[in-house]
Every structure is written in structure tokens, then in C-alpha cells.
N, C-alpha and C positions, 0 to 999 in steps of 0.2 A: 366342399365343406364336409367333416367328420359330419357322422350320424349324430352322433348325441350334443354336435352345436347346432343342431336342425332345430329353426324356432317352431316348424309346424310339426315336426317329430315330437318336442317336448310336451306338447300345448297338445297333444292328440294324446301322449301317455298320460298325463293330467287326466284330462275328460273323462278317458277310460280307466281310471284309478277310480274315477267319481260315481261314473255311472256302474260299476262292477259293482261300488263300497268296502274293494278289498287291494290290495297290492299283488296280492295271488292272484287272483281273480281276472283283474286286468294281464297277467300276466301272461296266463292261461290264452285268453281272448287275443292280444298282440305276437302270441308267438312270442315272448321273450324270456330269460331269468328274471326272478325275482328281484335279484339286488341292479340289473339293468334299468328294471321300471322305478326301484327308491332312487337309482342315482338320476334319472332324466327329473323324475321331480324334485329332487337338490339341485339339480341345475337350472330348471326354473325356477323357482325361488330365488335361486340365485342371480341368475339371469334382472328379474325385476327386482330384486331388492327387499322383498317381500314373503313371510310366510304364507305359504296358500292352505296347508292343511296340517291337522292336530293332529298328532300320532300318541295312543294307549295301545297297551296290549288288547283290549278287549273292544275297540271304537274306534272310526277312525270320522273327524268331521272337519268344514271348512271354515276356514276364517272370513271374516266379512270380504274382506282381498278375494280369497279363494272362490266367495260367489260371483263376483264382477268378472273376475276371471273365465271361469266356469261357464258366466251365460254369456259371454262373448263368446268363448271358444266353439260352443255349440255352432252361432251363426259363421266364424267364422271357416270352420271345418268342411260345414257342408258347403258354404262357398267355394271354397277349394274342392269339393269333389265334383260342382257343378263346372269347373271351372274345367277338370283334368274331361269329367263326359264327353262339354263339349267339343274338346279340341281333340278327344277320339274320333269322334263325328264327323271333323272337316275334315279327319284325316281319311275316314273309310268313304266319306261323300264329297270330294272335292268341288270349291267353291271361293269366288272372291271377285276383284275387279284387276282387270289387266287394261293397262293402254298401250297402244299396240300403234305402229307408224309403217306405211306403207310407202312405194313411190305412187303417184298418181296411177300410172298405165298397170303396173304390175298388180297394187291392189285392187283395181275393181276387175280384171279380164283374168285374175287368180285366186287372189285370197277372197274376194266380198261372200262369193258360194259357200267358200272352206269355212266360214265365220258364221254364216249363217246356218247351216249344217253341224257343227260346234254348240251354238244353242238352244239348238233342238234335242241335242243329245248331252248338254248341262242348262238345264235352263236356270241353274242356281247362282251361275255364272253374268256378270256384267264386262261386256267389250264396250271400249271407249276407241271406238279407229280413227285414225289422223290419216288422211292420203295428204301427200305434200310432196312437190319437187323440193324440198332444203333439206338437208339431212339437221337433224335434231337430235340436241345433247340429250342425251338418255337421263343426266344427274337432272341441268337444267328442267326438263319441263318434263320430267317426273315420268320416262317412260320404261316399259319392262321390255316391249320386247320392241325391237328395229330389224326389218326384211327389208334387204339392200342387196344389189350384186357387185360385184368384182369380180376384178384378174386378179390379184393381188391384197390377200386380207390383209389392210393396213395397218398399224401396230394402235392396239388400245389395251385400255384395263380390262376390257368388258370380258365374258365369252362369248363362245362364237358355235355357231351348230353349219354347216355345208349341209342341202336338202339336194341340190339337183342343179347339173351342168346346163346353161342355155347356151345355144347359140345361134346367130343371126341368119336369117334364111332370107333369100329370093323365090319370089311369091308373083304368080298374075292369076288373071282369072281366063277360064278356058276361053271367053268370049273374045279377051287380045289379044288372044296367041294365034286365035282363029285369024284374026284381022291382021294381024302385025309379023306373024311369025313368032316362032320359036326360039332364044338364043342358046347356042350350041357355047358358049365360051365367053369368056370377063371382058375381048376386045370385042365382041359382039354386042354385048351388053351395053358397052358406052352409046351403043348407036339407038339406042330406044331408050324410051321417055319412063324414065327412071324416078318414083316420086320420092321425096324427101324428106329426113326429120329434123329440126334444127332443136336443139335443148340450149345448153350453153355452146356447143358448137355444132356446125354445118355436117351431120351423116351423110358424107355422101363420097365415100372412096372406099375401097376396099385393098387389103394389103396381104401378098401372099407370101408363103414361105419363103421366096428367095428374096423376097425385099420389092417386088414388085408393084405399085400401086399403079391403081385404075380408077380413074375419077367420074363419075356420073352425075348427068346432069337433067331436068324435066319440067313439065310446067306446075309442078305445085310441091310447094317448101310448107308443114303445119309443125308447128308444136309439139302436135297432139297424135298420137300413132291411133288414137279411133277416127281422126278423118284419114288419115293415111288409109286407114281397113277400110274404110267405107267406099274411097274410090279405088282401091284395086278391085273392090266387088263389083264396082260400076263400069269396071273395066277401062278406066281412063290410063294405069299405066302398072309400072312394078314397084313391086313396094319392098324394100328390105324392113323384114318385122323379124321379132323375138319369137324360137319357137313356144314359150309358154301362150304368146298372144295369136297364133293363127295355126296349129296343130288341128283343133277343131276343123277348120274351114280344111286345112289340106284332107282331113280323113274324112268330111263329107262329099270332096269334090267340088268345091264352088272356089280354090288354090288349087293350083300346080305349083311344085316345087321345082325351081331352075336350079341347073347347075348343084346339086344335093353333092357332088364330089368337094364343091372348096371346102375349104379347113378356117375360118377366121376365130382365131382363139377363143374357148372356150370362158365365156364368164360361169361365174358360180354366182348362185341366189342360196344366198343364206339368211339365217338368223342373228342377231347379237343384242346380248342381253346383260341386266349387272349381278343374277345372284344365280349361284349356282341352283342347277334341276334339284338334284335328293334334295335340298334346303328351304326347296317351294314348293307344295302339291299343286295349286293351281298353273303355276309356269310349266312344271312336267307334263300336266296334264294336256293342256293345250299345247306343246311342241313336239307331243307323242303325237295326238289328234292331226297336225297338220304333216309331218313326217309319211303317217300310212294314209293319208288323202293324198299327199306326191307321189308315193310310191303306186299307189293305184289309177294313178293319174295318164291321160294319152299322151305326155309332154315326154318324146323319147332324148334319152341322153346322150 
């Protein structure tokens, strides 16, 4: 919109026509010409329909209009400047509510820390976390930001941020290698008790480069990859886990990493979101925060 069809441009040279008592004066005060400040107040007037002020060479006063006017504009003006302070403020002190979706495993053994770590260093901020095995419409139930992995970023509207490559490792604990051996190799591997994830389908093959697969089999199938972790600690068998879920254990030594040669395609754990970062200081701010918590992270790529 032109400058001089600006209703708070108009309504602001008014004011300060009023409280100057001059057309110079205000003019002097706005930075502008003379005949720019008569012509915004013709344009208001015009605008409403109404004379606001009586113009002599030697006087200048307001019409009954022109005081209604006048003491509206007053509140109305500082309105608007409390209006523009505050959204300086959220811009130099970022703050607001984010809800945020996890998978079950990935958020509490990754993100629960990063989040809580985040509001100690915004406390002005509200997280609302959803951990869920269903992936959830982001429109539907109203969420900003979705941490998911792939092979393959699927086609959507949203965008999309890539943090960091996982991929799936063979894990025991020193205590059943002791007992059971060592496996040197994937047809080795079939021969020992191999524990297992089941989600919507059965984890329990692994597929190499030339097309090869190896099927593994053990005595316990969960759902859930923290009892998985919990009996490879107990040392009941091997577990194939996510490096973001048992990096920890291998760099304390309570994991051995078997076989760290195979290759089984790399997923990505990324972000995807619906409104662009510059567009949001709060989304910036929290997807810069978890970016240099990954990158400082022990979860090697």
C-alpha cells in the first residue's frame, strides 16, 4: 500500500498536526514537507467523510469530529507502538509453543535430553512432545515439527532438514561373547541367538550388497528396542539396535560392536516441518538448538 493510503500514516500526521498546533511544526517533528502533511490530512478527512480541522491564517482548531478523532488516535497510536515493542522483543528473545512428534524409541533414548536441555536454555518456551509409533498429519493435529527416519525422503508439502545418518549395528555384551564366542561373519551370526524387533514387521534379516540375505533367529521377539537393550546387557543374546540407541553403551564398554565392516543402508533421521525457518523465530530457534546438540553428539555417521 502507497504511503499516503496508510490509515496509521494518516491518523499519526493528524495527531501530530494537533499536538505540534501547527502544519510546520508537525512537519518539522515527521521529517516531512509541508504540503505532504496538508495533503495526508485531506486525505483523512477524506477518507472519513468528515472535516477534522479549521484552518485561518492565524489559528488553527478542531471540529467536534476532529476531537473523537484526535482522542482515539492518541490510544490508538500507542497501541500500535506497544504493539510493534512487543514483536521486537519476541524477535530478539525468542519464545512460543512448539509440538513436536517423536517415534517412541528415538524420542526418549535422543531427543527427551535435547528437550529438556532446550528449556533450560529457553525457559520462555512451551514443548508439547507426542512420542507415537503412527506417523501424524502435521495439518491434522496441529504439529510443527515431525522427527522420523528414512531411506528415502517421501514426497510431501512440508520441508524437510537431514541431522544425521543412522545405521543399524550388531551389539553383545562382553559377558556372551565370553560364553558363546565371537562372530567373525553374517553366516556365523545365523548360529547364535539373535534377539529381535518386531514393529509392523519381523527385524530379523539382514541384506548385503550383492543381494545376499541372512535370516536370524533367537529366543525373544519385543516390540520395544529398551527390552531389546536391556537383555543384551543381561547378556542373553545380540541385539541389532540403532546407533543413535546404543553408541553410549559401545563407548562405555558394556557393547561390543560385531561385524562394524557391513554396510546395511544408511537411514537418515531428519526433521519435517510446514513453515518455513526465517518465517518462525521459535522453529529456527529450536532446530538450530537440536542440529548443534547432534553435531556434538557421540552418534558417529
Amino acid at each position: 500500500m502507497r504511503r499516503e493510503w496508510d490509515k496509521h500514516h494518516l491518523l499519526n500526521v493528524f495527531y501530530q498536526v494537533v499536538e505540534k498546533g501547527s502544519f510546520s511544526k508537525a512537519a518539522d517533528h515527521l521529517n516531512l514537507p509541508n504540503s505532504s502533511v496538508s495533503k495526508a490530512v485531506s486525505q483523512l478527512e477524506s477518507h472519513l467523510g468528515k472535516t477534522l480541522l479549521l484552518r485561518t491564517t492565524r489559528a488553527l482548531s478542531m471540529t467536534d469530529e476532529g476531537e473523537i478523532v484526535y482522542k482515539r488516535a492518541q490510544g490508538l497510536l500507542e497501541g500500535f507502538r506497544a504493539l510493534e515493542e512487543e514483536l521486537e522483543e519476541l524477535d530478539s528473545t525468542p519464545k512460543g509453543k512448539l509440538r513436536i512428534t517423536f517415534p517412541n524409541t528415538l524420542g526418549r533414548m535422543l531427543f527427551s535430553q535435547i528437550c529438556n536441555d532446550f528449556l533450560k536454555a529457553y525457559p520462555d518456551f512451551e514443548l508439547e512432545l507426542i512420542f507415537t509409533a503412527s506417523l501424524l498429519d502435521l495439518i491434522d493435529e496441529n504439529i510443527d515439527v515431525a522427527f522420523r527416519t528414512w531411506f528415502t525422503l517421501p514426497d510431501s508439502p512440508f520441508y524437510s532438514l537431514s541431522l544425521l545418518k543412522v545405521k543399524l549395528l550388531f551389539v553383545a555384551s562382553p559377558d556372551y561373547l565370553a560364553r558363546f564366542g565371537t562372530p567373525k561373519s553374517l553366516e556365523c551370526l545365523t548360529k547364535h541367538n539373535v534377539l529381535v524387533t518386531r514393529h509392523s514387521t519381523l527385524e530379523n534379516a539382514w541384506a548385503q550388497d550383492d543381494g545376499t540375505h541372512h535370516t536370524f533367529s533367537g529366543n525373544l521377539i519385543a516390540n520395544n528396542r529398551f527390552h531389546i537393550r536391556e537383555a543384551v546387557l543381561a547378556g542373553i543374546g545380540i541385539g541389532m539396535l540403532p546407533s543413535y540407541f546404543c553408541q553410549k553403551d559401545i563407548n562405555r564398554g558394556a557393547f561390543v560392536e560385531l561385524l562394524p565392516e557391513l554396510n546395511r543402508g544408511h537411514k537418515t533421521l531428519g526433521a519435517i516441518y510446514r513453515m518455513k525457518r526465517d518465517s518462525s523465530k521459535k522453529l529456527d530457534t529450536f532446530l538450530s538448538f537440536v542440529e548443534q546438540r547432534l553435531a556434538e553428539s557421540e552418534i558417529p555417521e
